[in-house]
N, C-alpha and C positions, 0 to 999 in steps of 0.2 A: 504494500500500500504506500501509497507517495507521502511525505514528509509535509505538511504545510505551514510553513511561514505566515501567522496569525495578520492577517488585514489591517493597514494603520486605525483604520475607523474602530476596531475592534480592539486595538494596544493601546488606543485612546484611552476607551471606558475604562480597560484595565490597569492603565496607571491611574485613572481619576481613582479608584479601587485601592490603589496601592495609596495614595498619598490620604486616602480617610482611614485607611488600617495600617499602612504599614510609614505613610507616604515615602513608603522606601520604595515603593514603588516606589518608595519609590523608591528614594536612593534610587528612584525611581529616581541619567545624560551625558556625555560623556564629548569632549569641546574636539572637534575636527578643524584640522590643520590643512584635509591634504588639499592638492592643486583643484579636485575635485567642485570643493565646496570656495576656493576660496575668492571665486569671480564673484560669486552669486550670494555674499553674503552679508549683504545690506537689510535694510530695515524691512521688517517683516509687511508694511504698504508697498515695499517694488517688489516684494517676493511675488506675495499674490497678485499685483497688477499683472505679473504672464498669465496669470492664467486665461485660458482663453472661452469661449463660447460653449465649447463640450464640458466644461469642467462640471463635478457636483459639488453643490456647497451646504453644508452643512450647521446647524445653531446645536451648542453644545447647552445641556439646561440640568439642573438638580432642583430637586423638589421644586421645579418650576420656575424657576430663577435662572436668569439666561447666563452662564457664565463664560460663554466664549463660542466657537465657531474652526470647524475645517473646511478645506477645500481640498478637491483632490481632481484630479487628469490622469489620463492614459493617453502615450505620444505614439505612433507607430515609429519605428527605428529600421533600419537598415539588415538589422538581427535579429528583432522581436521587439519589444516595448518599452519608454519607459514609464514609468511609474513614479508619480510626486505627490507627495501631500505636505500641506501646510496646514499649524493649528495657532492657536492663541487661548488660552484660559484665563482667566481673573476669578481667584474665589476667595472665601473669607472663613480665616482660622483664629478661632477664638477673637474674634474682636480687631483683627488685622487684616487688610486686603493683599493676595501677593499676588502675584501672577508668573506664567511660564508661555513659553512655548517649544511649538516640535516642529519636528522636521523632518520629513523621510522623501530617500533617492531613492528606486531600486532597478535595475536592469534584467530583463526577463528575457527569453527564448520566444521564438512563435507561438512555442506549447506550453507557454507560461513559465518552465523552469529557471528558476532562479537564479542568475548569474553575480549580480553583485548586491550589496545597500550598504547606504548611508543614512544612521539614526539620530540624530541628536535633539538636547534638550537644553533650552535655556532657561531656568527660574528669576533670568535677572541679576545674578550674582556671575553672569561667563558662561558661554555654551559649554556643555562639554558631551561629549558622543561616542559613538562606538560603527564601523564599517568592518564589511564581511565581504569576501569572496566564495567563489563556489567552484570546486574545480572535482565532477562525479560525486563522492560522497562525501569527500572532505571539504571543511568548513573553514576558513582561515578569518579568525576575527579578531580585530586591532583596538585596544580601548586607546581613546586619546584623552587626555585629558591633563591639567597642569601644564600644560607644554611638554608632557613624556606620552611616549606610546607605548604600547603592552599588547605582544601579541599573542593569540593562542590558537592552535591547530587542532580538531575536534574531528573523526571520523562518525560521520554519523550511519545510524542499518538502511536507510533512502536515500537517494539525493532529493533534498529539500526543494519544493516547490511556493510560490507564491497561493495564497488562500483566498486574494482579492477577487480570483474568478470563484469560486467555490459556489457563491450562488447563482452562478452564472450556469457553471456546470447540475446544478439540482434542479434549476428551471431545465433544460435539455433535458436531462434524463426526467421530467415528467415531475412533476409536485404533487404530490398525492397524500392527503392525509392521513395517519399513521403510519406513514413511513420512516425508517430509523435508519440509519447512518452512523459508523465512527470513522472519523478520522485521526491521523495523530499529527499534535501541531507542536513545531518549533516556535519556541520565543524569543528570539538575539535579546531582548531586554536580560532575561535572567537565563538564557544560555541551559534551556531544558525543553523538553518533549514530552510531552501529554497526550492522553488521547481527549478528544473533543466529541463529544455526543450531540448525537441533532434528532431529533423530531420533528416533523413538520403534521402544522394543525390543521386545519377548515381554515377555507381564507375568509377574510377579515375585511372591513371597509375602514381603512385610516387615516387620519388627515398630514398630507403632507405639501410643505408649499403653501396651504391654505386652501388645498384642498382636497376632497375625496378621493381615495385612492385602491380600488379591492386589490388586496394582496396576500399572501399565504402567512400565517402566523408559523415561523420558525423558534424552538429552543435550543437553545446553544449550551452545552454544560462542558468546564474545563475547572479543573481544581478546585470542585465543588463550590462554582460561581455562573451560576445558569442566567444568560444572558439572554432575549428575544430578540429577534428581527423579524418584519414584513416584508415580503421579498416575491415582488410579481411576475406575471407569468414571464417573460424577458429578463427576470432575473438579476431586477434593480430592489437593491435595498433602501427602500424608503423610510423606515424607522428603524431606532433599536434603542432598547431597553436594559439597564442592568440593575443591578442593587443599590438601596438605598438613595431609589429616586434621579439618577442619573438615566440622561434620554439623550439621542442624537436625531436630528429629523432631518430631512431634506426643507430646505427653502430656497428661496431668490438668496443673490446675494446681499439684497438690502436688506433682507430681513436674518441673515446672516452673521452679517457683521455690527448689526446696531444691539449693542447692553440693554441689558432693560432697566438696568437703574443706571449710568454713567457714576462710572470712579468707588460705585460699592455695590456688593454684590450681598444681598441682605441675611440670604441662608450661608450657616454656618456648620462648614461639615464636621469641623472635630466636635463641635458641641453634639450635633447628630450621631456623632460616633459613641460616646459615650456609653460604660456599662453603670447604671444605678441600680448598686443593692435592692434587693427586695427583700422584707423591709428596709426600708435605708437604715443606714449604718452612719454615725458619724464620728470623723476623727480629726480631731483639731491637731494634732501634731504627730506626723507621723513616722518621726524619727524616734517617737517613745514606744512603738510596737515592738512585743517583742516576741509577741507570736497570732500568727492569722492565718486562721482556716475557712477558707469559701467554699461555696461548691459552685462551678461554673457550668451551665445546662444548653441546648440550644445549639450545639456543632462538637464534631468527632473532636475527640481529646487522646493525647497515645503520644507514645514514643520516648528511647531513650533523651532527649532533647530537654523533656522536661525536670529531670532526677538530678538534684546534684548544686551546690553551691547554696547551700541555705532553703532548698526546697525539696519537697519532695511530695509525688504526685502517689494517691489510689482510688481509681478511678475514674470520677471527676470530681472530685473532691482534692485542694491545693492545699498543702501547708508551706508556710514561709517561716521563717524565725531570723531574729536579729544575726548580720550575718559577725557581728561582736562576738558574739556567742561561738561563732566557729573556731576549731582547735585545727592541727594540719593533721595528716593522714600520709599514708605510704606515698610516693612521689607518683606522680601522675606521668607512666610514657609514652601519653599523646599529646604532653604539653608542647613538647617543639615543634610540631608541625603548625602553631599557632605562633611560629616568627617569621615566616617566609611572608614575601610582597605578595599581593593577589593583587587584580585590577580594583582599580578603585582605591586600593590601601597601598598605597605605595611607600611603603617604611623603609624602600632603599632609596627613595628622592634623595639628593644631594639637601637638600633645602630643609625636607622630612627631619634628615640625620643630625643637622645644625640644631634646628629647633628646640628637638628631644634635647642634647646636651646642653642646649643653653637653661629650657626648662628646670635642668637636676641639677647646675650649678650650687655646690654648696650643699647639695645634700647628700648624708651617707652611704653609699653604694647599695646598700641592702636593699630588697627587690620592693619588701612594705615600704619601706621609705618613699624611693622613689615614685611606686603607684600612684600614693595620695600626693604626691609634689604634681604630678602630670594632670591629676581630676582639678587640683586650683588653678593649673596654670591654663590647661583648654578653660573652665569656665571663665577665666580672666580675659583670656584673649580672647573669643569671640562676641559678636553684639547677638543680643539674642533676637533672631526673627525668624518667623516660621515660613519656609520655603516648599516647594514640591519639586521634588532633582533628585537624580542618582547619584549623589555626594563622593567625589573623589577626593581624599585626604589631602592631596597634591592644593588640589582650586581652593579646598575649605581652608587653608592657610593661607594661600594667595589673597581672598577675601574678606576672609574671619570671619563671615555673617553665617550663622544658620540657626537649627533646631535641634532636637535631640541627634538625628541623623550624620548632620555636619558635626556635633559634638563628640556623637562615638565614631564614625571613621577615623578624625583626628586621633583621639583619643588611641585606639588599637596601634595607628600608625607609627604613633609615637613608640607605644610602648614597647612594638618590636622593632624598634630602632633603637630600642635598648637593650633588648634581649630578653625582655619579657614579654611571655607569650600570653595573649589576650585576644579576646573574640569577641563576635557581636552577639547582643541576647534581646530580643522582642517581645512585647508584650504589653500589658496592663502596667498603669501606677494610678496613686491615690491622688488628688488633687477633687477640692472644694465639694465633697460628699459624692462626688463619680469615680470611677478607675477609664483614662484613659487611655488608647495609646500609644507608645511611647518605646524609643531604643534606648539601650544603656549596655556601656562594656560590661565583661569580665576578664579578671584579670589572673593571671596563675600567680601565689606568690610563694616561692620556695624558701624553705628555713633548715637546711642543711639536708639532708634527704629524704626529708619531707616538705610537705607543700599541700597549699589547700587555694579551691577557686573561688576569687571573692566579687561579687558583684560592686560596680562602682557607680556613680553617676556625676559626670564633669556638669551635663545639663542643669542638675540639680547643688551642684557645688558636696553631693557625700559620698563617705567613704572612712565606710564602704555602704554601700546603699540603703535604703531604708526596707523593711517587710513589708510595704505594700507594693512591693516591685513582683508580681505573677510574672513570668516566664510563660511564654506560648511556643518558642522555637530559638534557633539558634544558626546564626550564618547569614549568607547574601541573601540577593533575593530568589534566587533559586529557594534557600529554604522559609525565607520569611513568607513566599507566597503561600505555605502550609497555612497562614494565619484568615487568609482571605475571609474562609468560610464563617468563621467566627463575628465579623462585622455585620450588625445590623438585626445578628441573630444571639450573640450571646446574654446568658440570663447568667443572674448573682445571688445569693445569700450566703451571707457569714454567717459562720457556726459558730468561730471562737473570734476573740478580739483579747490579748493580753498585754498588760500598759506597763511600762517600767513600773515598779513602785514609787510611789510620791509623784506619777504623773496626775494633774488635774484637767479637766477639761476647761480650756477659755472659753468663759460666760461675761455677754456681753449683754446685759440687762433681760434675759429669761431664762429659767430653769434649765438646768444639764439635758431634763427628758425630754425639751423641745427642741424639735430637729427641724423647725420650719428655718429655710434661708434667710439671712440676716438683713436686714437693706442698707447694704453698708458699699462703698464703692471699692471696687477692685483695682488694684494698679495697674497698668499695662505694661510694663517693663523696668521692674526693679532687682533683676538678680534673683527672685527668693522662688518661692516653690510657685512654677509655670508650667511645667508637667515639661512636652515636646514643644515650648514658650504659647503653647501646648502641645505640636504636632505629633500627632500620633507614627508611628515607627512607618515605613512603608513602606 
């Protein structure tokens, strides 16, 4: 079965996906240099002024709320096609407007197979991207980003094919209701292969453009994140639907490219994201927990990913405990495989290497030492602001601007540029009576031969982290996509809540056992507890 290369319109919805659950999605871009991109890299109004007459255009909207728009072309070529889309987003994280945009090249055969692309993302803080070749089954893909390149060579069991025709191809073969379909779809984002389930329903009359449109209602299911499309008999996707109110539609371009609010976009996804206890739970300080047990409900829970570093999972039932409390344990020998640079982490940058040392100036060589010297000096250095990007450690020091994301790639970067091996960990954290969420390192830290892994958060300025830090996975976004499912869907109650001794709760003119919201104003940007400033992981 052919390999397919997920459709930009369709890596769209999936980073909007990543950047309300993980927005690691996003971690969710990757800045291109080559000669490719670099005529054509002016302001996102001459990009889309080519586009020509054929093009689709598309309004990108969450819970109703317009927050950007794509466009996209097929050119015929000399060889086969090429393939362009342009987007633009504007959306609003915790109380902050940010914006990004994408960009994808790709070069295809007559028969649609895949010859080259070019992906990239700009949040506004410097593009950064990622370009692929394709030569049979090997995949040769370049991260750019920082002004370094990173390449990597992948054999895959097909050679990879573009998916943009895909409903092209189910209108030809006949659209028939109940009919089932898998295919398996590559994703250059996170550099993994799925298979994608489809169904197609009774067709449907939808509005697109402004107007009625009968088309077949398709489900789309990948990493248990079931997506719809409308897709008529000729095999034009006129709508599509994903999670948590996220919608792509066809329209003019004027209706396109015009905001529905200009300069604010009013729905707010990380608040949307959010998990509230049921019954709420309230913890005024949650550096005094020193043990919490929830039971999370609502999406598959499993895997070693979860065990280990102050947590420990049965079930779906979480326990965490202050990770103060932890002692070291026999020496862990899969810690060094968490020094080496990966894309994204590039802890062998020239630039990387400086930093970390300048960071540890003055402090004891010992690996505890220098851990918490690294979680004050990233929270010190960057300004906090909540982005949607695939955060390259390289840019997010060029910068210094991000979110939890930006925080921990740095963070890792650093640390194995010292020689301690540390990882990325995903998940839930505690902030203002919800768990949003949110990335935060871990760090390994050895004490002669032994050593124990301790969760850290530069974001949050602790360390080592606090217990309302849930773990849902661990790694890129190859693994953070494991979390997708969980957005929109996950349910809460605490079992147990245990306080330091002589913690009290801050009472602010009514009883401890009122848990109504306070109407008190929130700061927007002081350093102190902002979850991912809030951005959840992505």
């Amino acid at each position: 079965m052919t390999l397919l290369w997920r459709p930009p319109s369709r890596r769209l919805s999936r980073i909007l996906s990543l950047a309300v659950a993980v927005a690691w999605l996003g971690q969710m871009g990757l800045l291109v240099r080559s000669a490719y991109l670099r005529d054509s890299a002016g302001s996102l109004a001459t990009d889309v002024s080519r586009y020509g007459s054929g093009a689709q255009w598309k309004g990108v909207y969450y819970r109703g709320e317009k927050i950007g728009f794509i466009v996209s072309q097929m050119t015929p070529t000399d060889t086969g096609f090429e393939l362009a889309e342009d987007g633009s987003l504007q959306m609003r994280l915790l109380g902050a407007t940010t914006a990004a945009r994408l960009r994808t090249r790709a070069q295809v055969a007559h028969d649609f197979s895949l010859r080259s692309f070019v992906f990239s993302m700009d949040p506004g803080s410097g593009p950064i991207a990622v370009e692929g070749t394709v030569d049979g089954r090997r995949l040769t893909v370049t991260f750019v980003s920082g002004g370094s390149r990173r390449t990597e060579v992948r054999e895959l069991p097909e050679p990879p094919a573009l998916s943009l025709n895909l409903s092209r191809r189910l209108a030809a073969e006949g659209l028939k209701p109940g009919a089932r379909r898998t295919v398996q779809v590559f994703d250059p984002a996170t550099m993994r292969n799925a298979p994608m389930e489809l169904l197609v329903h009774q067709r449907e009359v939808v509005r697109a453009g402004g107007l009625p449109v009968p088309a077949f209602k398709v489900e789309m299911t990948f990493s248990g994140i079931t997506q719809t499309a409308w897709v008529t008999d000729t095999g034009e996707v006129v709508r599509e639907e994903s999670g948590l109110g996220l919608m792509v539609v066809k329209e003019t371009r004027a209706q396109a490219t015009a905001l529905a609010v200009p300069g604010q976009v009013q729905a707010d996804l990380m608040e949307a994201a959010a998990v509230v206890p049921s019954p709420p739970r309230r913890i005024d300080e949650p550096t005094a927990v020193q043990k919490l047990r929830v039971r999370l409900e609502g999406f598959p829970v499993g895997g070693p990913d979860l065990q280990g570093a102050g947590q420990t999972v049965d079930g779906n039932v979480f326990e965490v405990v202050d990770a103060r409390q932890l002692t070291p344990g026999p020496a862990d020998p899969e810690a060094a495989r968490f020094l080496d640079p990966e894309p994204l982490l590039e802890s062998d940058d020239p630039a990387i290497v400086a930093e970390a040392q300048r960071a540890v100036q003055g402090v004891k060589p010992e690996p505890r030492a220098r851990a918490e010297r690294l979680v004050r000096h990233v929270n010190a250095l960057l300004e906090k602001k909540p982005t949607v990007s695939l955060p390259s450690a390289a840019e997010v020091l060029r910068t210094r601007v991000g979110d939890c994301n930006e925080h921990t790639a740095l963070y890792v970067a650093l640390a194995r540029a010292l020689g301690i091996p540390a990882r990325i960990a995903v998940g839930l954290v505690h902030l203002r009576g919800a768990f949003y969420y949110h990335a935060w390192p871990e760090v390994y830290v050895a004490e002669g031969r032994r050593g124990l892994w301790l969760p850290a958060d530069p974001t949050l300025n602790q360390f080592p982290a606090d217990a309302t830090h849930l773990r849902l996975a661990r790694g890129g976004l190859d693994k953070q996509a494991a979390i997708l499912p969980a957005v929109g869907r996950a349910r809460m109650s605490v079992l147990e809540l245990k306080l330091a001794e002589g913690a009290t709760p801050i009472l602010v003119g009514r009883p401890a056992h009122d848990l109504r919201p306070l109407d008190l104003a929130l700061p927007k940007r002081d350093g102190g507890r902002r979850g991912c400033w809030s951005a959840p992981p992505a």
